[in-house]
C-alpha positions, 0 to 999 in steps of 0.5 A, spaced: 149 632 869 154 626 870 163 627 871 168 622 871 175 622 870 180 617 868 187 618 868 191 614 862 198 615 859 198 622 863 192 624 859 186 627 863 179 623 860 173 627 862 166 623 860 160 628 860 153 625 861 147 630 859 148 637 858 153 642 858 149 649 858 150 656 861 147 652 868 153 647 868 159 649 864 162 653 872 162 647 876 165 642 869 170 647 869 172 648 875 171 641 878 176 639 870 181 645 873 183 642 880 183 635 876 187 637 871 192 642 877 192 635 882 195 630 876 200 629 872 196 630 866 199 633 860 194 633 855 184 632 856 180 628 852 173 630 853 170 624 851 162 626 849 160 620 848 154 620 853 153 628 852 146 631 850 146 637 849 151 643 849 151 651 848 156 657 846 157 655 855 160 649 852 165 651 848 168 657 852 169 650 857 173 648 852 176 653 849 179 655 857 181 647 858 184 648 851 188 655 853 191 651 860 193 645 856 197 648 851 199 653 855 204 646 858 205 644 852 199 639 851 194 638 846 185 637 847 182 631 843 175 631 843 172 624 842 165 621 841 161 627 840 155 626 837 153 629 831 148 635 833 154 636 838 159 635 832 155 640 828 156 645 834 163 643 835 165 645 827 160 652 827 164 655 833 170 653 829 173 650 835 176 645 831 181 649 829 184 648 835 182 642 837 182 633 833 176 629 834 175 623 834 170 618 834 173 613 839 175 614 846 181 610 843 183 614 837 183 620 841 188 616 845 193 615 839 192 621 837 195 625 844 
């Protein structure tokens, strides 16, 4: 499993490549915490695009994010999920808090 971070219009981008699962989900969460607390940024877009797999440990590191962003007034955009991600996304019922988009662009234009 891959991070990378990219700061634009005081939004935290963070790229996951290959699995979020219970065996990865500490260290993103951690590693997207002390990004989010060291910038200016206001609001995260996870931007899945390069994403594989992910389980209920994925979505409790969203939900988390979710919780300490909007705590500060931002929002969470989900971008570039693939459609097995997409599914899980929509069963969880995360969509509710969060908007997907399809692009990492869109999802720009949305926050």
């Amino acid at each position: 499993m891959q991070i990378e971070y990219n700061h634009q219009k005081k939004c935290l981008i963070v790229t996951i490549e290959g699995e979020l699962d219970h065996h990865t989900a500490a260290a993103v969460r951690e590693t997207i915490d002390k990004e989010l607390f060291s910038g200016p940024a206001k609001n995260l877009i996870f931007d899945f695009g390069h994403l594989t797999f992910m389980d209920s440990s994925g979505i409790g590191v969203i939900i988390g994010r979710y919780k300490t962003v909007s705590a500060q007034g931002g929002k969470v955009v989900i971008a570039c999920a693939n459609q097995s991600v997409e599914r899980i996304l929509h069963l969880s019922g995360i969509l509710k808090l969060t908007k997907v988009a399809r692009t990492r662009g869109l999802a720009l234009e949305m926050i």
